[in-house]
C-alpha positions in Angstrom: 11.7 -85.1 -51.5 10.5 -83.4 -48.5 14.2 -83.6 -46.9 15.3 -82.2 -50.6 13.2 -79.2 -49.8 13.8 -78.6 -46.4 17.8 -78.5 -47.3 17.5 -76.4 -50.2 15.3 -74.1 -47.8 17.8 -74.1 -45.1 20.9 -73.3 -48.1 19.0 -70.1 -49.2 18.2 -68.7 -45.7 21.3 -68.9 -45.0 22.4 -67.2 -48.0 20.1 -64.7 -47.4 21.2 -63.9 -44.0 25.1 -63.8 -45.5 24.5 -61.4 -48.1 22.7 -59.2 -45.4 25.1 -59.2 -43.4 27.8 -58.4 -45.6 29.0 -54.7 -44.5 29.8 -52.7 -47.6 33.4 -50.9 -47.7 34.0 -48.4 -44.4 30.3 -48.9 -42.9 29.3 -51.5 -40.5 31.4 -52.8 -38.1 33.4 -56.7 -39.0 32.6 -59.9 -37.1 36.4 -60.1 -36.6 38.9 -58.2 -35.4 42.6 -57.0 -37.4 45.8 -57.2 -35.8 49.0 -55.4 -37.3 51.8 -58.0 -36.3 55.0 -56.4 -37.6 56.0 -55.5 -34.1 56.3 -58.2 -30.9 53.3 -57.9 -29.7 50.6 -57.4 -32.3 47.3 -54.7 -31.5 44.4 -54.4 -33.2 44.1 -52.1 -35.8 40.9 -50.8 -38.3 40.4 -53.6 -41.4 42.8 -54.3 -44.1 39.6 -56.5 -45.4 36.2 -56.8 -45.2 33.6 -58.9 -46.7 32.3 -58.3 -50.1 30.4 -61.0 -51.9 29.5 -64.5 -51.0 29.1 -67.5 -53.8 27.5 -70.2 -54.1 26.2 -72.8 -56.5 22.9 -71.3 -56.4 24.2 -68.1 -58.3 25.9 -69.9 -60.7 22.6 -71.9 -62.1 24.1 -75.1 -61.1 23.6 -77.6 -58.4 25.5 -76.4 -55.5 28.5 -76.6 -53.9 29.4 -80.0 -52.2 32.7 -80.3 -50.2 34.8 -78.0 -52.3 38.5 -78.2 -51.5 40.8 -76.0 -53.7 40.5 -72.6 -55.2 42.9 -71.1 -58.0 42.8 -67.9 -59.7 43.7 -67.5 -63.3 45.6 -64.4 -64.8 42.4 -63.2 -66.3 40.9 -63.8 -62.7 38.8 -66.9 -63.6 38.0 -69.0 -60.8 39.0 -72.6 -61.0 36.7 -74.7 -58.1 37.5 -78.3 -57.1 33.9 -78.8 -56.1 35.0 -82.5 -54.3 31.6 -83.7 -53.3 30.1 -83.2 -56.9 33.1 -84.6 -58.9 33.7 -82.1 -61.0 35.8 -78.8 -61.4 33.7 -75.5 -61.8 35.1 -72.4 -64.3 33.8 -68.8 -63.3 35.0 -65.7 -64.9 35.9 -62.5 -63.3 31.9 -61.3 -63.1 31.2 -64.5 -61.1 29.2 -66.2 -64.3 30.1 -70.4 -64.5 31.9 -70.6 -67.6 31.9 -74.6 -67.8 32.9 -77.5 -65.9 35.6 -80.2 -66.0 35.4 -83.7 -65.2 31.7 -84.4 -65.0 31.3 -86.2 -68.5 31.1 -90.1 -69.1 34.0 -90.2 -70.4 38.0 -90.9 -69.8 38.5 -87.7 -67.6 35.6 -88.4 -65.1 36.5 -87.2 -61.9 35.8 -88.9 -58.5 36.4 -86.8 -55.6 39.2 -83.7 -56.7 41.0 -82.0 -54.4 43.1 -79.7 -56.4 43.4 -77.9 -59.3 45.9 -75.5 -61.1 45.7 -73.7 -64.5 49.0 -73.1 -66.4 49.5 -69.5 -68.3 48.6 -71.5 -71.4 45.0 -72.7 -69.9 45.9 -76.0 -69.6 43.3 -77.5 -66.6 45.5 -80.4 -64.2 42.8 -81.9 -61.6 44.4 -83.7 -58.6 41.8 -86.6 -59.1 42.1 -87.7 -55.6 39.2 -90.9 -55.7 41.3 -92.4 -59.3 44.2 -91.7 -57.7 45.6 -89.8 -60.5 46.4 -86.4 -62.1 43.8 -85.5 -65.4 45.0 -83.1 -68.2 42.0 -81.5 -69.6 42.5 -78.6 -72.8 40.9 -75.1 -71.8 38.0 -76.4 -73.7 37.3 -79.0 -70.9 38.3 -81.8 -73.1 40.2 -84.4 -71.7 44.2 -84.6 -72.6 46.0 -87.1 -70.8 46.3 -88.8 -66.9 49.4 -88.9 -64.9 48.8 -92.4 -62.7 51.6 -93.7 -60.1 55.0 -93.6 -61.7 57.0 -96.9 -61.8 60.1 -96.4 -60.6 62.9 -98.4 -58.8 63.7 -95.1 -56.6 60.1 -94.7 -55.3 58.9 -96.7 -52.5 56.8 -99.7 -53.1 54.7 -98.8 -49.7 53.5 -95.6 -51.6 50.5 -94.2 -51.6 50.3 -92.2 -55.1 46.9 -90.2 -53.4 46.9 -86.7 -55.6 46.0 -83.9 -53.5 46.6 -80.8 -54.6 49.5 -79.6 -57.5 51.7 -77.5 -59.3 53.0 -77.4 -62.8 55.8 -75.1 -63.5 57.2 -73.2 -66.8 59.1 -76.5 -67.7 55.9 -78.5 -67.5 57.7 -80.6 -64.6 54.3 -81.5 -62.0 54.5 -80.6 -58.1 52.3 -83.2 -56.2 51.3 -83.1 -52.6 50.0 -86.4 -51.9 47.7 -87.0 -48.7 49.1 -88.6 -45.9 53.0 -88.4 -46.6 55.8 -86.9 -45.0 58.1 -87.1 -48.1 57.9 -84.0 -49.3 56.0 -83.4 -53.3 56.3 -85.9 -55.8 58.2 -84.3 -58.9 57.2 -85.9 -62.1 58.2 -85.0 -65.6 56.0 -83.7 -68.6 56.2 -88.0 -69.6 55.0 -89.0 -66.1 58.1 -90.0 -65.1 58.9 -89.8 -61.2 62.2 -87.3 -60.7 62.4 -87.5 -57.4 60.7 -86.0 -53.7 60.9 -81.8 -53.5 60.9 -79.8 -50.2 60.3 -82.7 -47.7 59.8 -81.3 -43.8 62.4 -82.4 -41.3 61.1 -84.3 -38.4 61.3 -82.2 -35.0 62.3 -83.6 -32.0 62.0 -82.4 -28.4 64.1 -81.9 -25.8 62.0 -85.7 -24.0 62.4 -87.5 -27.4 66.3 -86.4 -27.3 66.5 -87.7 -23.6 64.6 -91.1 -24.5 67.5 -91.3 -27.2 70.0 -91.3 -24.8 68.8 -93.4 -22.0 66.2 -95.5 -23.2 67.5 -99.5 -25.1 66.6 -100.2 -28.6 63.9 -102.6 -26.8 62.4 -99.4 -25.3 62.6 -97.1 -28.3 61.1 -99.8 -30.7 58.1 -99.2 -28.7 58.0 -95.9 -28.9 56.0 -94.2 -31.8 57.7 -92.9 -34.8 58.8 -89.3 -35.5 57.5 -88.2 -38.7 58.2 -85.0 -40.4 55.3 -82.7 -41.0 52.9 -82.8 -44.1 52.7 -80.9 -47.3 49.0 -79.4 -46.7 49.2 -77.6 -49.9 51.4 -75.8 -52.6 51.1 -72.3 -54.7 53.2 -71.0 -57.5 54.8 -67.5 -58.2 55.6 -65.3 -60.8 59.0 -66.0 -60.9 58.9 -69.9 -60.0 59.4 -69.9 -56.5 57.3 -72.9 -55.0 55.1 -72.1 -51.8 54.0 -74.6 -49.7 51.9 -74.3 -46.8 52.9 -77.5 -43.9 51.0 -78.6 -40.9 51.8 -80.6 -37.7 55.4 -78.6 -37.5 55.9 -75.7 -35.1 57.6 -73.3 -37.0 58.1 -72.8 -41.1 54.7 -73.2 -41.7 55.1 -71.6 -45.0 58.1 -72.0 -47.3 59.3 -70.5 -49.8 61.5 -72.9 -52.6 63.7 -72.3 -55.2 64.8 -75.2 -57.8 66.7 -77.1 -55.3 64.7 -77.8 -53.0 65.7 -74.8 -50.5 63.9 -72.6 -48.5 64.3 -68.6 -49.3 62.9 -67.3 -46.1 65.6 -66.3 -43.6 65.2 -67.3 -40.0 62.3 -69.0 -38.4 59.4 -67.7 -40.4 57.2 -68.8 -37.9 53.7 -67.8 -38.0 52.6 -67.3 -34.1 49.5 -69.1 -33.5 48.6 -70.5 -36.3 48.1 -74.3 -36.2 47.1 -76.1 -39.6 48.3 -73.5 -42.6 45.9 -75.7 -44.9 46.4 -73.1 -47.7 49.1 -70.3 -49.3 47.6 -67.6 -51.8 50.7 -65.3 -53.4 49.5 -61.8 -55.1 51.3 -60.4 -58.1 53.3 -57.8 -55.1 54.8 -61.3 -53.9 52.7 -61.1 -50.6 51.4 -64.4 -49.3 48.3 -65.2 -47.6 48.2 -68.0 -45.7 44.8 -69.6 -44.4 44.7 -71.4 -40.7 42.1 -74.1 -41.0 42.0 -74.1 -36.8 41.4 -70.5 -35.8 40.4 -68.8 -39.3 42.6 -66.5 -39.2 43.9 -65.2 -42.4 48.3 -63.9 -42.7 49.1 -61.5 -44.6 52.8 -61.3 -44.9 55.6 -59.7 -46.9 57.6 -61.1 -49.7 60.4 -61.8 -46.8 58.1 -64.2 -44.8 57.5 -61.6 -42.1 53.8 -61.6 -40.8 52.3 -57.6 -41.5 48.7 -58.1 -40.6 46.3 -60.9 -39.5 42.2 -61.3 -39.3 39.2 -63.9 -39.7 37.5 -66.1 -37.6 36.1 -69.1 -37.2 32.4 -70.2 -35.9 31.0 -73.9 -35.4 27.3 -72.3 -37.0 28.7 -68.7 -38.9 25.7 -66.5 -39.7 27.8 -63.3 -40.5 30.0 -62.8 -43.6 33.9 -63.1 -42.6 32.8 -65.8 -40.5 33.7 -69.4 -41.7 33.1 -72.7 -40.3 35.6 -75.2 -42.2 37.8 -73.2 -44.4 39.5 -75.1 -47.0 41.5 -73.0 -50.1 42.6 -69.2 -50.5 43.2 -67.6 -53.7 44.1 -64.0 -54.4 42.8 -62.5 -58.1 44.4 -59.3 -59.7 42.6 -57.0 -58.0 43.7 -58.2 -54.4 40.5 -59.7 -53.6 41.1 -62.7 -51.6 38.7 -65.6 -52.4 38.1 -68.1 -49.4 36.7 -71.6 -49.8 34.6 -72.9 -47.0 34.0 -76.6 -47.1 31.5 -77.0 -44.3 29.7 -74.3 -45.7 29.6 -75.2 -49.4 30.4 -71.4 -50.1 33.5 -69.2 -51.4 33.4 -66.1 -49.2 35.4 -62.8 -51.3 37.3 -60.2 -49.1 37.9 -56.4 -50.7 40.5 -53.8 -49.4 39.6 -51.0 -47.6 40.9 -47.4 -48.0 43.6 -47.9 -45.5 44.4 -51.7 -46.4 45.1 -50.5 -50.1 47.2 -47.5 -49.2 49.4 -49.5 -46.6 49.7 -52.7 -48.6 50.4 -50.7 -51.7 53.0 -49.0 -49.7 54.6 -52.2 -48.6 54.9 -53.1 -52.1 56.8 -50.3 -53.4 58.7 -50.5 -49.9 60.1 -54.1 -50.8 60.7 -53.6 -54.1 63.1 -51.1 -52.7 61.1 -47.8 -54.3 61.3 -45.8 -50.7 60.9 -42.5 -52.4 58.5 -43.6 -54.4 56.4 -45.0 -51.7 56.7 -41.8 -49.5 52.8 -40.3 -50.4 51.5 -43.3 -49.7 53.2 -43.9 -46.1 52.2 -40.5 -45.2 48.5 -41.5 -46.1 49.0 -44.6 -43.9 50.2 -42.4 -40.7 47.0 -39.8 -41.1 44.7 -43.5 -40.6 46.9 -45.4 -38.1 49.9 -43.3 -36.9 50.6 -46.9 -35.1 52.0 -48.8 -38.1 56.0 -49.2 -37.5 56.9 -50.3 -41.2 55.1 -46.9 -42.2 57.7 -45.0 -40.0 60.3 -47.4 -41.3 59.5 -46.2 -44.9 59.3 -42.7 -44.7 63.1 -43.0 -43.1 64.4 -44.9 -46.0 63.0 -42.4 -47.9 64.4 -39.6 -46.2 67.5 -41.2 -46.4 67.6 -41.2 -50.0 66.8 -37.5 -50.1 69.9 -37.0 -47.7 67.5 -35.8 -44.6 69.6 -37.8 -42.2 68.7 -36.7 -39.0 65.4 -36.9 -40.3 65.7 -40.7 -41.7 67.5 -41.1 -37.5 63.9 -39.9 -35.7 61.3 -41.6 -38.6 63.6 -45.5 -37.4 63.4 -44.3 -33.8 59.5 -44.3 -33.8 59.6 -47.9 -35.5 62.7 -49.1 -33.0 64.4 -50.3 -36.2 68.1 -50.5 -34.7 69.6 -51.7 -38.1 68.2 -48.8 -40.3 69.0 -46.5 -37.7 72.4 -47.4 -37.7 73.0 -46.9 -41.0 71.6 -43.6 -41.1 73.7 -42.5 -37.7 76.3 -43.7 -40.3 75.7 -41.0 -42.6 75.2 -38.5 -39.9 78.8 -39.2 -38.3 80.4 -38.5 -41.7 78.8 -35.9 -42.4 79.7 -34.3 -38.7 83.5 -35.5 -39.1 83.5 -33.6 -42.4 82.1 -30.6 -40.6 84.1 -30.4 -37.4 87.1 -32.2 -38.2 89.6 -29.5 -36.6 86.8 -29.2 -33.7 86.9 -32.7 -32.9 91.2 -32.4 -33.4 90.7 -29.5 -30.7 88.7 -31.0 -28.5 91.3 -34.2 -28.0 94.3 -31.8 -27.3 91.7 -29.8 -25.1 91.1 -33.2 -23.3 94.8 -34.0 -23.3 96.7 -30.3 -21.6 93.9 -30.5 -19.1 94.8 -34.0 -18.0 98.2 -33.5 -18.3 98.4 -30.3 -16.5 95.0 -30.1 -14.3 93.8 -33.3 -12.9 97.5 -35.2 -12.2 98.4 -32.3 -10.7 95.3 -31.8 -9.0 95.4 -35.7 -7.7 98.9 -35.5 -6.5 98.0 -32.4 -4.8 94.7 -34.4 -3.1 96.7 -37.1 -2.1 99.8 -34.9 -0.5 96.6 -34.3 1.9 95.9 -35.3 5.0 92.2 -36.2 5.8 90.5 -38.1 8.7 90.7 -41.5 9.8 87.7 -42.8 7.9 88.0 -41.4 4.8 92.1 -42.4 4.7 91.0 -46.0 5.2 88.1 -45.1 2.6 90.7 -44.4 -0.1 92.9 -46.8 0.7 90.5 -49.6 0.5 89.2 -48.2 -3.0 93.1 -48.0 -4.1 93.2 -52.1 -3.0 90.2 -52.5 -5.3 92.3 -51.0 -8.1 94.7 -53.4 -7.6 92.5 -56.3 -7.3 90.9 -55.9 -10.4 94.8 -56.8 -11.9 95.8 -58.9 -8.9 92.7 -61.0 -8.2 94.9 -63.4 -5.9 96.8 -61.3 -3.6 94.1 -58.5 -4.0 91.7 -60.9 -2.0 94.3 -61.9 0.3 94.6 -58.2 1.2 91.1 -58.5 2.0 91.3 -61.7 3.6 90.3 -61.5 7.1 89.9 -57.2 6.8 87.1 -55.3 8.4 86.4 -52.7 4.9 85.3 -49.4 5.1 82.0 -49.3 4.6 82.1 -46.2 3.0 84.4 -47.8 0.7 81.6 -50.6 0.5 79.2 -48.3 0.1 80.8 -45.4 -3.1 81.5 -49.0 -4.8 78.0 -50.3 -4.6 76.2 -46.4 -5.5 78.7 -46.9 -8.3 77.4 -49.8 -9.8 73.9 -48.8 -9.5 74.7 -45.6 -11.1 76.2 -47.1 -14.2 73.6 -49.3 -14.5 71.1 -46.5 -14.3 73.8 -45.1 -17.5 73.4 -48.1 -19.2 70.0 -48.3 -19.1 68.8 -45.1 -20.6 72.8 -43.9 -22.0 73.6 -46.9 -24.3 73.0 -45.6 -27.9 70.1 -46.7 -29.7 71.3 -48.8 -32.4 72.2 -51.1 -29.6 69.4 -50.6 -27.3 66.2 -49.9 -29.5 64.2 -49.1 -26.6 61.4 -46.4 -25.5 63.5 -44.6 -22.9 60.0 -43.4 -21.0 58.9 -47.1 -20.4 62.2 -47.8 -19.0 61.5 -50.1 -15.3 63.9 -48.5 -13.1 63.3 -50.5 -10.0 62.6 -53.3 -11.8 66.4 -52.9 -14.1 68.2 -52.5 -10.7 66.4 -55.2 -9.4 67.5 -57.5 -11.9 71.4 -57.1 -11.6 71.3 -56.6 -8.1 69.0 -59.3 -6.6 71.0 -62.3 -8.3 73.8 -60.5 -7.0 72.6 -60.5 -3.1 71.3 -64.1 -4.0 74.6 -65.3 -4.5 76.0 -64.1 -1.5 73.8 -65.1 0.7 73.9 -69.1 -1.0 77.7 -68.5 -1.7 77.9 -67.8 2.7 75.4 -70.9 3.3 77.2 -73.8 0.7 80.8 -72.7 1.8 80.0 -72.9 5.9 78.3 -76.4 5.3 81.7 -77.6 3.5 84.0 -75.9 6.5 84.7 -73.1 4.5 86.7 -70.4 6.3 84.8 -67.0 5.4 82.3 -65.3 7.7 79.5 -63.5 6.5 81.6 -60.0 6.1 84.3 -61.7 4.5 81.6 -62.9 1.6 79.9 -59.9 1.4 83.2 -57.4 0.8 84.7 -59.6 -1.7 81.2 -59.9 -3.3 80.9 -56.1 -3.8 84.8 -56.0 -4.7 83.9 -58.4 -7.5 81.6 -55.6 -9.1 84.6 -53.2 -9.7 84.8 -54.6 -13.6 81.4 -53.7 -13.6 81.7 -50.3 -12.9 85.0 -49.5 -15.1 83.9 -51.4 -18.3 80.3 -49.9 -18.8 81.5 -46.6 -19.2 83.4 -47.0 -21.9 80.7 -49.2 -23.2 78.3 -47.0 -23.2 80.5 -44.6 -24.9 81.3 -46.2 -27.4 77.5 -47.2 -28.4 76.4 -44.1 -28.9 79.6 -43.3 -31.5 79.8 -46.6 -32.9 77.1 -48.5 -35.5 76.1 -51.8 -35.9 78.9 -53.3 -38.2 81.5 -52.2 -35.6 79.4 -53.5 -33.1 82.2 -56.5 -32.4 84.0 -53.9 -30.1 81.5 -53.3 -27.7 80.2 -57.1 -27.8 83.7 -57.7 -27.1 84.0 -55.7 -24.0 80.9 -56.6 -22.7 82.2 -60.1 -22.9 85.4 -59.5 -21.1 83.4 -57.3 -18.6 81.3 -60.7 -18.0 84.6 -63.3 -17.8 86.5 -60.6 -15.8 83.7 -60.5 -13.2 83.3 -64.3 -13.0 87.0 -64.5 -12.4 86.6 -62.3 -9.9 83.5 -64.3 -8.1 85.9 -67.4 -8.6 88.9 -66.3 -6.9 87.3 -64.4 -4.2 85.6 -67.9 -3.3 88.7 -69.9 -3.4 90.7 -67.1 -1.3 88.2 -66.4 0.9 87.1 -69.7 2.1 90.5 -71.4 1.7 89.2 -74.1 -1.0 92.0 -75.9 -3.3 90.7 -75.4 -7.5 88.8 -78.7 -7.4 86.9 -77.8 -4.5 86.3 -74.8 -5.5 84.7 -75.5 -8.7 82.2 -78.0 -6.8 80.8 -75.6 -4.8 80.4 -72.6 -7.1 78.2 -75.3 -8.6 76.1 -76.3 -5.3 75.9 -72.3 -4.8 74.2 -71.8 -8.3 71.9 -74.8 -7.5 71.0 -73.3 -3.9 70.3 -70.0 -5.8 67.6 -71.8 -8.3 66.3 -73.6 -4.8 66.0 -70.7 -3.1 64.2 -68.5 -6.1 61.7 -71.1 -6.8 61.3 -71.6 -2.8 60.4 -68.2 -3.3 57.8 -68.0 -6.0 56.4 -70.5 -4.9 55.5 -69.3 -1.7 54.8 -66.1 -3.2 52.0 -68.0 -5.4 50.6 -70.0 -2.1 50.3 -66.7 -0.2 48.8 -64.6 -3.1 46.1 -67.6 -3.8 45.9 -67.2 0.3 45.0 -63.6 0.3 43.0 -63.8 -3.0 40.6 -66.8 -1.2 40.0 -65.0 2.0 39.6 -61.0 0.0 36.9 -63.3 -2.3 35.3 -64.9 0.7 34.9 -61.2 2.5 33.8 -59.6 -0.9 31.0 -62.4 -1.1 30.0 -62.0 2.9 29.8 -58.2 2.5 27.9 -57.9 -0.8 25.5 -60.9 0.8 24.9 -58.9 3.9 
């Protein structure tokens, strides 16, 4: 009795210390933090939610909470609790008040243990009766209908477990069960119990060891080895328009899916869900958002009817004292006025989150935004950017919107802010019609321009310039940049040419200041549908650096492989035919860049195809210069352009890691005279 006390005392100080600490809308400050995920890297942002009421049993003049499990929300906003530890389901309407309860009576729809529970439209009550092992019908009266026990069928295992979890039940009246424990995906069963068959099983992943282990290891060795099982169905939500959600833990990406009738996932791409590790739970609003619950960190997804994460918070606590805090949670429901209702098991509590000012306007924005209403959503985005000028979709938004109200070049600087390449493109679409239309004859003009003064200034011009006679150096100079032409055509004999040659290096020299320069172009001159990039955070060392080190890397191992396997090229030799080989380089990025700023997405294949022939004319280059230069036959050849690009992964991590051991050097010794100097 004393220990009955003592508990109950314990339940309602800690109520009492929830409900103080539950900040009211816009005040206090949250005992979690909000990140807006819709770019990379998410940043933390002011709350989409915040706390707003705590229940318990103890408000609902019943005995408390034990173990609940599963939450689900009715269309009149009643609250369905599977309250496992009590064996019963609890009814509450939308003012919090216990209606009645399910399961609890001596009769054929006693419950032992539920897990789950889901309402249909018509107010039929299905329990997942997890301790029976069975699914129990109850009328909206609480009176008990029928039970759905394990089906007996030919088609379904006999090494079953039929262990009722949590549930479904569609328009057709066809039952959606996740069972605990299995990997097959849900038990379908007809209105007549009758089993039709597994739904939306997870396929097993493999790694790159367990692929390796396939292919080496006996069947001796690999009957030793454990099993690969495909993830499990954690739980399972339905929407309005009878798409299946389910929520699927140990898999590392698709942690929420989104099902049609056969079976097959609606989200495009990986819908992966950084971070998160056990998605026990999937809520899905009347907008067609889903909220998915992370039983690990406590973190809480918001997401947008594509599967793309918009907005994350929560947190977890072994001992929470603070509202938004939870220790185990379980179930997340979401009611029609976008309160989200969280079930915490350890803490025998349901936990209700509110909107704020700017979590309303932005996720009513994103509503009307993916239901394609841009215009329409245009005074709320403009709300959203006077509270957070940070949020990309809202800038995403307003440019769909001004291209519906035919503000192009308006629609072209709302998509730069949010870096969205692909609705920038199809605005720069509009705005290049619109310009042809304008300056047709302008544009006509400007080719012949371009034409008479080739035709009649610069030939003549060159012929004049090379009629010339200049000194020695810059004659060789020139002629040394004309063999480079002709390489470029002529790999074979152009490298003969060079064979054995001591080059200009002021030849050398225009061809290397060349390539740096058009990779400086590239870098900030390549249009931004294909290079969605802040131009002012642009690494300009650092983008040199990364075309030209591997470049000096592979001369250097190219020199070293090919003298160890008598090749006949010195040092010089290597190092002119390396910088010979860049020539593609330098005549292909122009145009590429040209084109990129005139071209959009959809004829995108033309510059994707002459970056690729830049690529394969450069590595023909590298491949006959090797061959030529050090004498090798095509075999040989091969083998050690091979050993060189191992050499070049030896000598890089030879490098980082010595760069590690002397930084951890310098780090000990700075540490050791920080501590002597502050000590003395």
């Amino acid at each position: 009795m004393i220990r009955l006390l003592v508990k109950s005392a314990a339940s309602c100080c800690a109520l009492l210390l929830l409900f103080v600490s539950v900040p009211q809308t816009g005040s206090a400050a949250t005992p979690y933090d909000t990140f807006y995920m819709g770019q990379k890297n998410g940043y933390q942002i002011q709350d989409v939610y915040v706390p707003a009421a705590v229940v318990l049993g103890q408000d609902l003049n019943t005995t408390p909470l034990k173990q609940p499990s599963d939450l689900f929300i009715t269309g009149n906003d009643h609250v369905f609790v599977a309250d496992t530890g009590n064996n019963r389901v609890l009814e509450l309407d939308d003012r919090k008040r216990l209606v009645r309860t399910y399961g609890d009576r001596e009769d054929k729809g006693k419950l032992n243990a539920p897990e789950g529970v889901f309402v249909t439209p018509e107010g039929a009550v299905f329990v997942a009766d997890t301790g029976n092992k069975r699914v129990v019908q109850y009328t909206p009266q609480g009176e008990f209908v029928r039970e759905f026990v394990r089906p007996q069928s030919d088609y379904l295992p006999q090494e079953y477990f039929f262990v009722p979890s949590k549930l479904i039940v569609d328009s057709r009246g066809v039952l959606y069960i996740a069972n605990k424990g299995t990997y097959q995906g849900l038990l379908r069963m007809n209105g007549q119990g009758e089993f039709t068959g597994f739904f939306g099983a997870n396929p097993a992943e493999t790694t790159l060891l367990d692929r390796l282990k396939r292919m080496f290891f006996t069947k001796e060795q690999m009957s030793k080895e454990s099993a690969i099982r495909p993830g499990e169905i954690s739980n399972v939500a339905l929407d309005a328009e009878g798409f299946i959600f389910t929520s699927n833990i140990g898999v590392n990406s698709k942690q929420v899916k989104r099902l049609n009738a056969g079976g097959v996932n609606r989200f495009k791409g990986d819908s992966k869900l950084p971070n998160l590790e056990q998605v026990v739970d999937v809520a899905v609003d009347r907008d067609a958002f889903f909220y998915a619950l992370d039983r690990v960190t406590g973190g809480i997804s918001i997401c947008s009817p594509t599967g793309m994460e918009l907005f994350r918070f929560g947190r977890i606590s072994k001992n929470p004292q603070q509202a938004g805090v939870f220790a185990y949670p379980a179930s997340i429901a979401v009611n029609s006025k976008s309160e989200l209702w969280v079930l915490d098991n350890a803490m025998n509590m349901i936990q209700v989150f509110e909107r704020t000012e700017f979590g309303d306007s932005v996720m009513r924005a994103s509503a009307e935004y993916y239901k394609g209403a841009y215009v329409q959503s245009k005074p709320q985005w403009e709300t959203v950017n006077k509270l957070n000028q940070m949020i990309n979709l809202a800038y995403q938004g307003l440019g769909k919107a001004a291209l519906q109200e035919h503000r192009v070049e308006e629609a072209m600087a709302h998509y730069k802010i949010s870096y969205d390449a692909e609705g920038y493109s199809q605005a720069f679409w509009t705005y290049r019609l619109n310009w042809i239309r304008s300056n047709y004859a302008v544009a006509l003009a400007a080719l012949v321009g371009v034409y008479v003064l080739y035709r009649f200034a610069l030939r003549p011009a060159y012929r004049l310039a090379a009629a010339r006679t200049y000194p020695p150096r810059i004659s060789q100079a020139a002629s040394d940049l004309k063999d480079g032409w002709f390489l470029m055509f002529h790999p074979y004999e152009g490298f003969y040419r060079l064979k054995g040659r001591r080059l200009s290096w002021i030849a050398l020299l225009v061809i290397l200041l060349a390539a740096a320069a058009v990779r400086l172009l590239s870098m900030f001159g390549t249009g931004f549908a294909f290079n969605p990039v802040d131009l002012s955070k642009i690494n300009v060392p650092l983008g040199l650096a990364v075309f030209f080190v591997p470049w000096f890397t592979w001369v250097i191992a190219n020199y070293l492989v090919s003298t160890v396997k008598d090749g006949e090229g010195m040092l010089r030799e290597v190092l002119q035919s390396s910088v010979y080989a860049l020539i593609p380089y330098i005549v292909f990025t122009i145009p590429i860049v040209l084109l990129s700023n005139v071209l959009v997405l959809e004829e995108g294949i033309l510059v994707q195809t002459l970056t690729w022939a830049m690529w394969l004319w450069m590595f023909t280059l590298f491949f006959v210069k090797t061959q030529v230069i050090h004498n090798f036959d095509f075999t040989e050849n091969v083998k050690i352009i091979l050993i060189a690009l191992f050499t070049i992964a030896v000598l890089w991590i030879f490098i980082v890691v010595t760069f590690g051991l002397s930084y951890n050097l310098y780090d000990f010794f700075y540490q050791l005279y920080r501590e002597v100097t502050l000590r003395a």
